[in-house]
C-alpha positions in Angstrom: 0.0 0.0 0.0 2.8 2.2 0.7 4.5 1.5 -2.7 0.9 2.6 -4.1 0.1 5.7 -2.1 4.2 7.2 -3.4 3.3 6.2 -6.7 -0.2 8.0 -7.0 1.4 10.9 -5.2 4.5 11.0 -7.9 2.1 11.0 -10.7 0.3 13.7 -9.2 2.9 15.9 -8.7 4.0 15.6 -12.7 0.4 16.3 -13.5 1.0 19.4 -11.1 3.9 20.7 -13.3 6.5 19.6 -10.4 4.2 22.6 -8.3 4.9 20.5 -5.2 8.3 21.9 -4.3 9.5 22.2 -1.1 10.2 25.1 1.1 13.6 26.7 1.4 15.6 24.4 4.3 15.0 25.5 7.5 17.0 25.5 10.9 16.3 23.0 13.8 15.0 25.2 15.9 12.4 27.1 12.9 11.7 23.5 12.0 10.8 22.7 15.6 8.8 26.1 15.6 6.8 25.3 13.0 5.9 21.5 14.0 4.4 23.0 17.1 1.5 24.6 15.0 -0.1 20.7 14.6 -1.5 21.6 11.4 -2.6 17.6 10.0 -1.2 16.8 7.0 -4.1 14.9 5.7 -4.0 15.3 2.0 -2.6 18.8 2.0 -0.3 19.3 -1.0 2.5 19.1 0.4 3.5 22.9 0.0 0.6 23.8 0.6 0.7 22.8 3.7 4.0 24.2 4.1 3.1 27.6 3.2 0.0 27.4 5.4 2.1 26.4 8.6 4.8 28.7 8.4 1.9 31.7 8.3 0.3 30.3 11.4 3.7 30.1 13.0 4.6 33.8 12.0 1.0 35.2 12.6 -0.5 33.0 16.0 -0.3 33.2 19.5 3.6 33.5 20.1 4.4 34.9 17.1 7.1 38.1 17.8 4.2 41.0 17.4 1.0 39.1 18.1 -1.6 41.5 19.8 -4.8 40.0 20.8 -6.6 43.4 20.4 -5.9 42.4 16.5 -5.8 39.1 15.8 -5.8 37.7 12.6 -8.5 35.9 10.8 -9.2 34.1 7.9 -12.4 34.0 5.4 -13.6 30.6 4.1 -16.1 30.2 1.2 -18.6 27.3 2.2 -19.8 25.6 -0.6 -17.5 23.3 -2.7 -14.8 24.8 -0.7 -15.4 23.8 3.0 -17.7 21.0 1.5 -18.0 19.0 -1.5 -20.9 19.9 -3.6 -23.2 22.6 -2.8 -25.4 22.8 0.4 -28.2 25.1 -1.1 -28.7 23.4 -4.2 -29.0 20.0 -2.1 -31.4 21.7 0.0 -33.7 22.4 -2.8 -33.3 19.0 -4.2 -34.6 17.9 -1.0 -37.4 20.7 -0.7 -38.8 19.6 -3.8 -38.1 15.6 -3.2 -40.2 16.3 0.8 -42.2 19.1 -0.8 -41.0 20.8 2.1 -43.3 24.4 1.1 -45.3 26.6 3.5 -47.0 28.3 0.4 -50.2 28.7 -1.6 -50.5 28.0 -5.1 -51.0 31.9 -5.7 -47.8 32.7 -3.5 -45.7 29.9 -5.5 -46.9 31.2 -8.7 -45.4 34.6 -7.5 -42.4 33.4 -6.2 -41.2 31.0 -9.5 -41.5 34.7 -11.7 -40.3 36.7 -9.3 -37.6 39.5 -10.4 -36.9 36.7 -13.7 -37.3 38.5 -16.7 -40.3 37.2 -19.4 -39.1 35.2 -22.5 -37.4 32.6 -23.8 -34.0 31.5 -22.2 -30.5 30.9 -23.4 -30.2 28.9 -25.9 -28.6 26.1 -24.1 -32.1 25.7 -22.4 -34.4 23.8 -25.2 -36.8 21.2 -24.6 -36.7 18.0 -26.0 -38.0 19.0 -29.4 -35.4 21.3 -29.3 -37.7 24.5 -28.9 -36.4 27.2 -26.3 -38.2 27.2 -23.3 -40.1 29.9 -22.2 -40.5 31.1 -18.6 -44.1 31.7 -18.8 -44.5 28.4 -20.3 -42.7 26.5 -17.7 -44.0 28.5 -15.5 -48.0 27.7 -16.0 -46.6 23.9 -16.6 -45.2 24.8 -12.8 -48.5 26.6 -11.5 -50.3 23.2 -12.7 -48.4 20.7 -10.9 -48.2 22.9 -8.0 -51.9 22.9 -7.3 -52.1 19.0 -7.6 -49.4 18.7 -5.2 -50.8 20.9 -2.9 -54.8 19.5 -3.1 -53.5 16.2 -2.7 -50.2 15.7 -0.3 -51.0 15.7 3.3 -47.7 18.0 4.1 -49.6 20.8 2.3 -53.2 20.6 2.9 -54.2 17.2 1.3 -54.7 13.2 2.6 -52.1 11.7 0.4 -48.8 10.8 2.0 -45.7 11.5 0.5 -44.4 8.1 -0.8 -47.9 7.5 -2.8 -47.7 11.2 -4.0 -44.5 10.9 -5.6 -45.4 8.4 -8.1 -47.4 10.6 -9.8 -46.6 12.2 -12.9 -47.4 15.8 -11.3 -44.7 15.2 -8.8 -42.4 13.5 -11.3 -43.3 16.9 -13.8 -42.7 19.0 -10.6 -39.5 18.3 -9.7 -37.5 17.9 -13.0 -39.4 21.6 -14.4 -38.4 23.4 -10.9 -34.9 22.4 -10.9 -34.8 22.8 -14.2 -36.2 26.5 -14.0 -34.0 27.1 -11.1 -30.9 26.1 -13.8 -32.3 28.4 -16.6 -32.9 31.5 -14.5 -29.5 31.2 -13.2 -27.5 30.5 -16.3 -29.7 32.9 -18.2 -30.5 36.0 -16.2 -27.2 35.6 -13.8 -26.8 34.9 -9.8 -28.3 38.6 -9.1 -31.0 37.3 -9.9 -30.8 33.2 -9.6 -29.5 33.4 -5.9 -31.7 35.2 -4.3 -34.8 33.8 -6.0 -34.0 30.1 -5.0 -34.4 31.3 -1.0 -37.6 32.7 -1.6 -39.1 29.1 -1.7 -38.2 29.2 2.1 -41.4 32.1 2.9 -43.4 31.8 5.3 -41.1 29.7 7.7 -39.1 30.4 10.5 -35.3 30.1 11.5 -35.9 27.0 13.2 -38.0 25.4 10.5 -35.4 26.3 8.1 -32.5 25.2 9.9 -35.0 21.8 11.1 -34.7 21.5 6.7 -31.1 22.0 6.2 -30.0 19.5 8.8 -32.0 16.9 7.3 -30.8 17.9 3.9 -27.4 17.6 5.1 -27.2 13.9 6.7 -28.9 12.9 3.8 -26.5 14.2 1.5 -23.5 12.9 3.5 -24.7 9.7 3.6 -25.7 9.5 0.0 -23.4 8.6 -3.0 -22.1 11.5 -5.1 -23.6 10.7 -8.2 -25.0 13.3 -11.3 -28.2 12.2 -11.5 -30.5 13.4 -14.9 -34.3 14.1 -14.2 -36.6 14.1 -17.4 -40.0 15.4 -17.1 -42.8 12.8 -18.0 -43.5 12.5 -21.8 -47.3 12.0 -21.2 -47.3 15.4 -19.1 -45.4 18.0 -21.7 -47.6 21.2 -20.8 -46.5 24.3 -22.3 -43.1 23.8 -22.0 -42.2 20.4 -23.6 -40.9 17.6 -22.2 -37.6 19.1 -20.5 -34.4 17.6 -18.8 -31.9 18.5 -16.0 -29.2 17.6 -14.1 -28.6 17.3 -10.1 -24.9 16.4 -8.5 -26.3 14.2 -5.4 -24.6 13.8 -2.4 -22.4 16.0 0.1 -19.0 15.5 1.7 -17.2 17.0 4.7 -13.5 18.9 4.1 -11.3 17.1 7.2 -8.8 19.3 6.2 -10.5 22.8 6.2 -11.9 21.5 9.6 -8.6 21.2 10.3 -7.2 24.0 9.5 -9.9 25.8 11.5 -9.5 24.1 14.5 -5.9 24.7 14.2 -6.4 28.6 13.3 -8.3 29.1 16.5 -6.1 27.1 18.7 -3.3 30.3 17.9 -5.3 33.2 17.9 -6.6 33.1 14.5 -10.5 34.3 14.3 -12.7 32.4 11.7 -15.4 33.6 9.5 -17.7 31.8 6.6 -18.9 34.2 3.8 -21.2 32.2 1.3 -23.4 32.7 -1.5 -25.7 30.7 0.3 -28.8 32.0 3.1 -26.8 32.8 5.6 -29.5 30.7 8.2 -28.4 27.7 6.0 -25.0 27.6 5.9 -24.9 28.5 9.5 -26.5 24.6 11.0 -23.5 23.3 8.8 -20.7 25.2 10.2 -21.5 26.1 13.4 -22.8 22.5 14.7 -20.7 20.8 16.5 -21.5 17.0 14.4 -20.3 18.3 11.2 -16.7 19.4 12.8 -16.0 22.8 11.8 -17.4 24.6 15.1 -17.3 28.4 13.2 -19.3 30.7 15.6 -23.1 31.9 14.7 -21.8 35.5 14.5 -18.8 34.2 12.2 -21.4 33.0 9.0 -21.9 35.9 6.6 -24.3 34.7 3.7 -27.2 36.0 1.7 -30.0 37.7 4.0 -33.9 37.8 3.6 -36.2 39.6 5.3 -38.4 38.6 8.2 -42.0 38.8 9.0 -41.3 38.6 13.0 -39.7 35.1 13.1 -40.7 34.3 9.3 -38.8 34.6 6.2 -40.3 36.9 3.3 -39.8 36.2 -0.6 -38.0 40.0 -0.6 -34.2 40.4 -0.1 -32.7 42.0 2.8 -32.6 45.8 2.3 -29.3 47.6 1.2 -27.6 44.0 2.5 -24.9 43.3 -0.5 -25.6 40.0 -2.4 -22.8 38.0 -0.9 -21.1 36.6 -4.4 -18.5 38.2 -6.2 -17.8 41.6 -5.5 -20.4 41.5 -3.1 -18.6 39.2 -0.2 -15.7 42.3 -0.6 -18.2 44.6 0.2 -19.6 42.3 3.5 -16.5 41.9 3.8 -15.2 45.6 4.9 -18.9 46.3 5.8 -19.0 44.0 8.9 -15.2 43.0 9.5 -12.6 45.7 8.2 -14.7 48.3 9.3 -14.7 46.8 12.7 -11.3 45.8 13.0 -9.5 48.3 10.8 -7.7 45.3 8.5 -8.6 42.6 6.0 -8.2 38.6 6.5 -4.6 37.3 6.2 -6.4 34.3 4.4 -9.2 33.6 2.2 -10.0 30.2 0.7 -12.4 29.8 -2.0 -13.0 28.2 -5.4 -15.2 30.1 -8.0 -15.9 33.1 -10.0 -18.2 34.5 -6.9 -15.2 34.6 -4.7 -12.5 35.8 -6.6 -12.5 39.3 -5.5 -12.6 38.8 -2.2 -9.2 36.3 -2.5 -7.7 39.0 -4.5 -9.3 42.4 -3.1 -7.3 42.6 0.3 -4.1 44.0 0.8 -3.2 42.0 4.2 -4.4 38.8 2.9 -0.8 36.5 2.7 -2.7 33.7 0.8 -5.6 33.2 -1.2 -6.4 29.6 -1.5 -7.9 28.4 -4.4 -9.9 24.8 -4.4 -8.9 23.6 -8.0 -12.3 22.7 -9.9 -10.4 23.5 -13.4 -12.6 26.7 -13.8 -12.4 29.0 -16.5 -13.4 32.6 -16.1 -12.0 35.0 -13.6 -11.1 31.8 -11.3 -9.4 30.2 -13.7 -7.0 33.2 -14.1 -6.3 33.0 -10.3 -5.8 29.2 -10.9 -3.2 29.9 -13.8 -1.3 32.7 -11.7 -1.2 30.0 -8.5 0.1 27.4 -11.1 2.9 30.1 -12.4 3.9 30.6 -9.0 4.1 27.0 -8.1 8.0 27.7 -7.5 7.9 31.0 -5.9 9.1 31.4 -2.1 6.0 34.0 -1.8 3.8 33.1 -3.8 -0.3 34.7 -3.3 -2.1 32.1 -4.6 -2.4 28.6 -3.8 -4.2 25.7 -5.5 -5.4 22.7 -4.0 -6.2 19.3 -5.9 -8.9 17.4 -5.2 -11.3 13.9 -6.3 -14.4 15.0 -7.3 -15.9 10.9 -7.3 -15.0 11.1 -3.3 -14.7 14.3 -2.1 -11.9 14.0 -0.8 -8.7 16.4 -1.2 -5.4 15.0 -2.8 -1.9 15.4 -2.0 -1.4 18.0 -5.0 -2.6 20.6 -7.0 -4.5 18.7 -9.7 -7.6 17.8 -9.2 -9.3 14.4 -11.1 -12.7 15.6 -12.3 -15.9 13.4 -11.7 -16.1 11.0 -14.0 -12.4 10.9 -15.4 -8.9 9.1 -14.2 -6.6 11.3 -14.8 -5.4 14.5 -12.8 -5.9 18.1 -14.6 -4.3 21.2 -13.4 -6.0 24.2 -15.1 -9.4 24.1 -17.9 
């Protein structure tokens, strides 16, 4: 097994472009320093984990200059970078597959057109006649399943329990024609719009119902297999939309190593904040409870923000609160950490387009860590420019591989996407 491990862990590093080179030699007593910060090695590329260690040592509790009055901190993304997959999307995979709605057909028939603009959209979104789909058409498709569902299921006002409901060809119709709307409005019309309209569907219930939700749709995530899984409306139901089909990537897994880390962090004075392009109510029962194993404080998750009704959610935004993606977590950022404290994070992790400003957008940050999904876009230019510095002593950027069939991190900066064998460094 040993012989195994050093091979994969070879042919990982070539894929990496020889990025995993060690740190400059360092005296016994720095090398004793720095084994005293106890950061696991897990499946950290190996300098990585370097790099990551010798900031703790040089920033922590101990550290020549330390001031607890300003301690550091770093800022994690949550979704596909603390986790594998994405915890909102599963949760409305599992809203839709429990039905899990506190709303009348005339307030769901709102919500599904809220703030999306009228037409057809992109052209990547055609039915299986190959005829763009329109939102008012999938929409009134939508508004028809909808009212079955909620006439008929017990959870909603009906006798029917769940497991006889979801046989039906409404329920079948349902589920692939939201998910699928939920894909079209964001691919079409942009997050601005996508992000906040998927937390809508949450009206009507409280914090503890929603975070009740999210639990649920965790554990079942973790303990399902991670598996792209294609939905297809029924062919005997096509509506007004046609017969339409969509994808959902099943399953959740836990980062050890950004637990890790943030255990680690903490233990030497490092403060630790979450800001995600998630509801912030959401992403909160994942990091802050104590079975999943990242223990971030309540106060510590920054995410998107609805408003309340007393203790219920509303289908409106929170009021001059930034949409927290792209430049938006900067400007959470500063708005409820640097104005406080006076600086920015000494590290940011992240691993999309929606975070790359606030992993480049902060003069104190020493690293921005990049989880490698082989992205193009703005990400994929941070990717590159973490790949080009793969031999720098200072380098800003760092990538991290990782298996997207497990979840799991690797011991490199290429990452083997789902489906494929071989390691990949950059799109």
């Amino acid at each position: 097994m040993a012989k195994r491990r050093g091979f994969l862990g070879g042919l990982l590093a070539a894929a990496a472009g020889g990025a995993l080179v060690g740190t400059p030699a360092l005296g016994q007593a720095a090398t004793r320093e720095l084994a005293k910060v106890g950061l696991d090695r897990a499946k950290w590329a190996q300098r990585n984990h370097d790099m990551v260690v010798q900031m703790i040592a040089a920033h922590g509790i101990g550290a020549p200059g330390y001031r607890a009055s300003k301690r550091p901190y770093a800022v994690f993304d949550w979704d596909n970078t603390c986790i594998m997959n994405d915890c909102e999307e599963a949760l409305l995979m599992h809203q839709i597959n429990t039905l899990s709605f506190k709303l009348s057909p005339a307030e769901f028939s709102a919500i599904i057109r809220q703030n999306v603009p009228p037409g057809p959209f992109s052209r990547d979104f055609k039915n299986a006649a190959g005829n763009p789909v329109e939102l008012d058409a999938i929409c009134a498709d939508l508004d028809a399943d909808y009212a079955f569902l909620h006439a008929n299921f017990k959870g909603l006002g009906g006798s029917r329990p769940l497991e006889e409901i979801v046989g039906t060809v409404e329920f079948q119709d349902f589920r692939a024609k939201l998910y699928y709307l939920y894909e079209a409005v964001n691919d079409t019309h942009g997050v601005n719009v996508g992000y906040p309209w998927v937390i809508y569907f949450f009206a009507n219930m409280s914090v503890a119902e929603v975070s009740a939700l999210a639990e649920a749709s965790n554990d079942a995530a973790l303990g399902a297999g991670l598996a792209k899984v294609k939905y297809t409306s029924p062919a005997d139901r096509p509506g007004r939309a046609g017969v339409v089909s969509v994808s959902h990537f099943h399953g959740i897994r836990l980062c050890t190593e950004i637990g890790g880390m943030m255990d680690t962090l903490r233990n030497h004075g490092f403060d630790i904040y979450v800001c995600t392009a998630s509801l912030e109510d959401v992403v909160a029962v994942f990091a802050t409870h104590p079975k999943y194993g990242y223990n971030v404080s309540r106060a510590n998750v920054i995410g998107l923000r609805l408003e309340r009704s007393g203790e219920l959610f509303r289908n409106a935004y929170l009021k001059d609160w930034p949409l927290t993606w792209g430049p938006g977590k900067t400007v959470a950022i500063k708005q409820d950490l640097v104005a406080s404290k006076g600086y920015g994070p000494l590290f940011v992790a992240g691993d999309s387009d929606g975070d790359y400003d606030m992993l480049r957008d902060f003069a104190d940050t020493q690293f921005g860590l990049i989880v490698n999904r082989m992205k193009n876009g703005k990400i994929g230019e941070l990717s590159k420019l973490a790949s080009e510095q793969g031999t720098s002593a200072r380098p800003r950027f760092l990538l991290q591989g990782r298996q997207e069939s497990t979840g799991n991190w690797l011991p490199a900066e290429a990452s083997i996407k789902y489906g494929k064998s071989a390691p990949q460094l950059l799109a």
